[in-house]
C-alpha positions in Angstrom: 0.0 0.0 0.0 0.8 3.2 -0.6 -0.3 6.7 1.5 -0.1 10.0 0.0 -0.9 12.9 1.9 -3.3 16.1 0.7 -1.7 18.9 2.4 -4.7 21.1 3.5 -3.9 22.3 7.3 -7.1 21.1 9.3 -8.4 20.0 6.6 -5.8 17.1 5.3 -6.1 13.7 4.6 -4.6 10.5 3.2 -5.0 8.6 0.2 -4.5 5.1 0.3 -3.4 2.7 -3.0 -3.2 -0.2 -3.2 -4.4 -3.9 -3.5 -7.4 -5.3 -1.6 -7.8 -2.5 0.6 -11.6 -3.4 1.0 -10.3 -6.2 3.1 -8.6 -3.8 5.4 -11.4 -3.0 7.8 -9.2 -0.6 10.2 -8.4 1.6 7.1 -11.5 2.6 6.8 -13.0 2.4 10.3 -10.3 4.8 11.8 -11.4 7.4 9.7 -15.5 7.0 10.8 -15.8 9.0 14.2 -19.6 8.7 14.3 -21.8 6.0 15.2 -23.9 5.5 12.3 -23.1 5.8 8.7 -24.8 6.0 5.0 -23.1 4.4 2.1 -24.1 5.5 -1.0 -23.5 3.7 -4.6 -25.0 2.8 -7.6 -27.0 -0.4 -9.4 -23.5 -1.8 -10.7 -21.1 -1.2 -8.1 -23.5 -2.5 -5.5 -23.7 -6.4 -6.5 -20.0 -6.7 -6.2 -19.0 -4.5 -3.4 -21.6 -3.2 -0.8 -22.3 -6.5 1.0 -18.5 -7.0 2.2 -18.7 -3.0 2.7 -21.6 -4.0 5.1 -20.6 -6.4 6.6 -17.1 -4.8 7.6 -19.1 -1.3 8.9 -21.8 -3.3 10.8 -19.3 -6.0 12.3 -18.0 -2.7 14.6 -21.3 -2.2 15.5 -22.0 0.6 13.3 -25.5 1.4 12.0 -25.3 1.4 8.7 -27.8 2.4 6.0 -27.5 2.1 2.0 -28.6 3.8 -0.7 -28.3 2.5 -3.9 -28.6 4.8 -7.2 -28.9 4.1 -10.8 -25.9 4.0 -12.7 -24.5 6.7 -15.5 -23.4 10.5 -15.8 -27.4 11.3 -17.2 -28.8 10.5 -13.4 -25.9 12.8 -11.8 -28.9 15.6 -11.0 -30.6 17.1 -8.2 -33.5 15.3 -8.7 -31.8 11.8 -8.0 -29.1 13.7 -5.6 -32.5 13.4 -3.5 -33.1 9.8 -2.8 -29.4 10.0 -1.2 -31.4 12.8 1.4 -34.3 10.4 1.4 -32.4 8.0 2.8 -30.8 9.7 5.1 -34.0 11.5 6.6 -36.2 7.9 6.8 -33.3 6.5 8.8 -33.7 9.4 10.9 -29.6 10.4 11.1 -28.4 12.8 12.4 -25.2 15.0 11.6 -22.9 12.7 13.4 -23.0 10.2 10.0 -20.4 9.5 7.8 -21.1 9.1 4.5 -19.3 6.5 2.1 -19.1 7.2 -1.8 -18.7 3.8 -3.1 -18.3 3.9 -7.2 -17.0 6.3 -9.5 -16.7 9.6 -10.5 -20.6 10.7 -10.6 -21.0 8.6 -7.2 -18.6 10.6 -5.6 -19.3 13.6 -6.5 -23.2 13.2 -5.7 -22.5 11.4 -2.3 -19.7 14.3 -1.6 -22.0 17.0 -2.3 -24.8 15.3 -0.3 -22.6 15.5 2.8 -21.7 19.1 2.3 -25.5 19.6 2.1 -26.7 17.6 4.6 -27.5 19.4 8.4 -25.1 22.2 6.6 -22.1 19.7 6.5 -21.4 15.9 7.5 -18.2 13.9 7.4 -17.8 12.0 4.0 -15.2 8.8 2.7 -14.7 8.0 -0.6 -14.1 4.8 -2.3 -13.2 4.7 -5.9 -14.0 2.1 -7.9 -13.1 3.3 -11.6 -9.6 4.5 -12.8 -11.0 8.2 -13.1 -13.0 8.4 -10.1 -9.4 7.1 -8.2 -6.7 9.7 -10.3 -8.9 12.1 -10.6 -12.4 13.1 -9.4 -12.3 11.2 -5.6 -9.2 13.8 -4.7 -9.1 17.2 -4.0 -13.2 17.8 -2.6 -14.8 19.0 -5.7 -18.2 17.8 -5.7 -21.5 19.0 -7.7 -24.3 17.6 -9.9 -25.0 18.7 -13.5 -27.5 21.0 -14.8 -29.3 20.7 -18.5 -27.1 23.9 -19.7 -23.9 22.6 -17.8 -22.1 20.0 -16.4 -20.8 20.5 -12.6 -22.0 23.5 -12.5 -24.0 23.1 -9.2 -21.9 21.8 -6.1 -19.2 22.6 -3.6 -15.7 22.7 -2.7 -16.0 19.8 0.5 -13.2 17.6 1.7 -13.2 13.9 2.4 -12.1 12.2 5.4 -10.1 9.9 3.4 -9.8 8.0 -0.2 -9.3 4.5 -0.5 -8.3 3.3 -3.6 -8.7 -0.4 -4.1 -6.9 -1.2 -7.6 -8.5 -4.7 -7.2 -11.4 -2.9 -8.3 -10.2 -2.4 -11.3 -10.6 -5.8 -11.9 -14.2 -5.5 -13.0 -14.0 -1.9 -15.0 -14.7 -3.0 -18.7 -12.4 -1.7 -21.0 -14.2 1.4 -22.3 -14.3 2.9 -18.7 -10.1 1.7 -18.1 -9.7 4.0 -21.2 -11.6 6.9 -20.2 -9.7 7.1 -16.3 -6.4 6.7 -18.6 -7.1 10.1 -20.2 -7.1 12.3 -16.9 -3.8 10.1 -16.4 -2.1 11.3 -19.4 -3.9 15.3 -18.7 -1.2 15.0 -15.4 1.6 14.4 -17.7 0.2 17.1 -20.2 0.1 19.7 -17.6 3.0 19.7 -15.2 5.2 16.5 -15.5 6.7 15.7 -19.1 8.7 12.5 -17.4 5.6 11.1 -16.5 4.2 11.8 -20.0 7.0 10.4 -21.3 6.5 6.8 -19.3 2.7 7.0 -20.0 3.8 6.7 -23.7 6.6 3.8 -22.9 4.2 1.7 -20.7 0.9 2.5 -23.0 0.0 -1.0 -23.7 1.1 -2.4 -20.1 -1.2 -0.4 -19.0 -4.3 -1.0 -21.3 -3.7 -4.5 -20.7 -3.8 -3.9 -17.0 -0.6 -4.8 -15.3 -0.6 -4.2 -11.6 2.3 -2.8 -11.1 2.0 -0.5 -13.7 -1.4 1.0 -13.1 -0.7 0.9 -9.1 2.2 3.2 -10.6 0.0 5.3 -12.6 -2.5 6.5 -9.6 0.3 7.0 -7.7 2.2 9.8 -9.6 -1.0 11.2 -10.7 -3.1 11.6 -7.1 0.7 13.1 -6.2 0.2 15.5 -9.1 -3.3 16.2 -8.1 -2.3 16.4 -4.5 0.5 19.1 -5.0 -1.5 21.3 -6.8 -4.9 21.3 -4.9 -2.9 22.3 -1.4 -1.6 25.2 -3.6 -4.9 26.2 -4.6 -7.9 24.4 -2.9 -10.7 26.3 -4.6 -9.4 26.9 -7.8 -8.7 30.6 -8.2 -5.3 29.9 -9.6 -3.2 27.0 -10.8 -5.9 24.4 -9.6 -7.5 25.1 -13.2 -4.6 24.0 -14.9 -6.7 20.5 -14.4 -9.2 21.4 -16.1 -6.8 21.1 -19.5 -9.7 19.9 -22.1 -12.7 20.5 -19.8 -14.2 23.8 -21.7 -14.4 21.9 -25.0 -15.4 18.7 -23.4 -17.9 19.7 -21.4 -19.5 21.0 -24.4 -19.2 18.1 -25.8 -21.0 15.9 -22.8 -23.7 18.8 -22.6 -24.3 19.2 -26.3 -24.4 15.6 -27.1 -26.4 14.2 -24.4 -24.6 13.1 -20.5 -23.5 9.8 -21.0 -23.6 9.7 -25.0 -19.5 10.5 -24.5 -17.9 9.1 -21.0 -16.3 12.1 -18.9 -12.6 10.7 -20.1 -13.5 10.3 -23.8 -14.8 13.5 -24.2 -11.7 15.2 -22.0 -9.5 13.2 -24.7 -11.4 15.1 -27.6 -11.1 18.4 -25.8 -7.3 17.9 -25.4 -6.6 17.0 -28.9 -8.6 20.3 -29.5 -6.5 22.4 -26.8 -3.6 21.2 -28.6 -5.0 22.4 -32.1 -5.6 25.7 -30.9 -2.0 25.8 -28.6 -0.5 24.8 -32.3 -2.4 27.3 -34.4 -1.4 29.6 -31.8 2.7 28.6 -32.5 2.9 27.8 -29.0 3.7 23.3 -29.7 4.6 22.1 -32.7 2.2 19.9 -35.2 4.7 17.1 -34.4 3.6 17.6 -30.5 -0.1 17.3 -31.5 0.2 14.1 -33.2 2.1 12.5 -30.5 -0.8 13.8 -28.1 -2.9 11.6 -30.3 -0.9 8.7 -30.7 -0.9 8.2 -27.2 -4.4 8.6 -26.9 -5.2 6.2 -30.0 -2.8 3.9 -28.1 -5.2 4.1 -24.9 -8.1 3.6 -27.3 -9.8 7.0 -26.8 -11.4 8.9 -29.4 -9.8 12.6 -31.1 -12.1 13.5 -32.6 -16.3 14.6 -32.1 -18.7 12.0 -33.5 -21.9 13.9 -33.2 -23.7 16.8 -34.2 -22.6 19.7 -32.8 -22.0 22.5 -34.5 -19.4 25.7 -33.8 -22.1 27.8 -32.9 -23.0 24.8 -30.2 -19.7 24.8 -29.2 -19.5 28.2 -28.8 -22.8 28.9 -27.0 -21.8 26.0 -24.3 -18.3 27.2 -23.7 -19.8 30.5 -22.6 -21.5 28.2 -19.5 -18.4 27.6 -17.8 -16.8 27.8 -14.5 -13.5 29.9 -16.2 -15.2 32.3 -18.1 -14.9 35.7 -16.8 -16.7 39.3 -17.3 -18.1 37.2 -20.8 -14.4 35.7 -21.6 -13.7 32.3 -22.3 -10.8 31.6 -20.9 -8.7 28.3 -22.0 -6.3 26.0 -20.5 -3.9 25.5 -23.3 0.1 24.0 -23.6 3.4 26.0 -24.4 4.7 22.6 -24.8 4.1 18.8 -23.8 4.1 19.4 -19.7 3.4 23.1 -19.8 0.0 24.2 -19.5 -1.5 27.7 -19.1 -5.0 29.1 -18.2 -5.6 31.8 -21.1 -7.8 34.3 -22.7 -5.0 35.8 -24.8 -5.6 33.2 -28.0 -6.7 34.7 -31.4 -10.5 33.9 -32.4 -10.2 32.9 -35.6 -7.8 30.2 -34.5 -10.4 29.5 -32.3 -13.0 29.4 -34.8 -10.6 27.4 -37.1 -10.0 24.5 -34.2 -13.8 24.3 -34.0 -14.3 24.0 -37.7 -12.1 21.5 -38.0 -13.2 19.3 -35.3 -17.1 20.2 -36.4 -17.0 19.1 -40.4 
């Protein structure tokens, strides 16, 4: 196992990576000071997890209640953000709960924006069980549902107790949701660390083929890269939207096409080829730095380009619905080079308009 540590004064906490770590009770009882607590997951991650989960919470004498959600990025809304406060309220808890996120990335962030909601703020765990929910979305306390003009764009900034990352998990993840966790790793190496970039593209097909070692290897450096930068800048008014490299045009892409017609990593892959585009148009990488952006995500078997209709006046009109844009600016994260990103609203808008044409025919 392996601990890394989000550096957030009062507010810190571990992550934990590694093997089996569902069959370490005290790992996740030590971090449960209450005496009652609500797990919360989802129709597929239930029937493989939630019984041992039960079992483990309910063997230290721990009331423990369950609510179980249906599955997919289209039922992340406030609507079915309710049952998790219908469960809670019928079980009559109080604000001494804990709350478990046990799933992915949309579990998370619903169960974590529960417990900032609930009695104004109750302790919360989460348990990753997808490659993106366990690199990227279960560290660093952003939670938030999504709205009909945009996604995330309701939610809060609220900390976990903990994050436990059981790569055994992983075991189950078909191949389509491996590949989309695999593009928020290779954002990390896109944004700040070239080296790790440059082993992403060595170890490609270990990874995709899912070597232990190798993906064990993979969280690591990129919760550490997560980690560093969200104790720099917790709720994002600086170099915390670095992150978000590919998010503006992927988000349009998730909202314009339908939630869950693109998974959140295979839309982040098209809006990265598309930030490189622009960051190319703009003479800031080379053409030979976007094709080797896409090779390596060919080589994780995620899409570069949109398949859909949406159109650049689409595009355009759901960019201007996002959390970066200021006084009417869109402002983009873009690359000076492979491993050096920058949040921008100095880009010409024709190159602009050219990256959307092309990526719009």
């Amino acid at each position: 196992m392996k601990t890394l540590q989000v550096a957030l004064g009062d507010r810190s906490y571990p992550i934990y990576i590694g093997q089996n770590l569902l069959n370490e009770p005290q790992l996740l009882i030590q971090h449960i000071q209450a005496d009652s607590v609500c797990i919360v997951t989802n129709t597929t991650v239930a029937p493989l997890y939630l019984e041992d989960v039960v079992s483990t919470l309910k063997d230290q004498g721990l009331q423990c209640e369950t609510v179980i959600l249906p599955d997919g990025e289209s039922f992340k809304t406030l609507t079915v953000m309710n049952q998790i406060f219908d469960g809670l309220l019928s079980a009559k808890l109080s604000r001494q709960v804990t709350i478990i996120a046990l799933g992915g990335g949309v579990i998370g962030d619903m169960a974590g924006f529960a417990a900032a909601c609930y009695q104004r703020g109750v302790p919360f765990i989460q348990i990753p069980t997808t490659l993106l929910s366990q690199v990227d979305s279960s560290v660093g306390g952003k939670t938030a549902v999504n709205h009909a003009l945009g996604k995330n764009m309701i939610g809060a900034f609220y900390q976990p107790q903990c994050v436990i990352a059981d790569t055994a998990t992983l075991n189950t993840l078909d191949d389509r949701q491996l590949a989309s966790g695999l593009a928020e790793v290779i954002k990390y190496g896109l944004i700040n660390d070239p080296d790790f970039f440059t082993w992403i593209e060595d170890n490609i097909s270990g990874l995709v083929e899912r070597d232990p070692t190798l993906l064990a290897e993979a969280i690591a450096r990129s919760c550490q890269d997560k980690a560093d930068v969200v104790a720099q800048d917790e709720r994002e008014q600086g170099v915390r939207a670095l992150l978000n490299l590919g998010h503006t045009f992927g988000h349009a892409i998730e909202t314009g096409l339908g939630y869950g017609t693109y998974l959140h990593g295979e839309a982040i892959a098209v809006g990265m080829v598309m930030a490189a585009d622009l960051s190319c148009r703009q003479g800031w990488i080379k053409k030979t730095d976007v094709e080797r952006i896409k090779a390596l995500l060919s080589a994780a078997h995620l899409p570069v380009s949109v398949e859909g209709d949406l159109s650049s006046e689409d595009f355009m009109q759901l960019m201007a619905v996002d959390k970066k844009v200021q006084a009417g600016v869109i402002r983009l994260v873009l690359l000076k080079g492979i491993g050096q990103a920058i949040l921008s609203d100095d880009y010409d808008r024709d190159s602009l308009a050219q990256t959307l044409a092309e990526f719009t025919q």
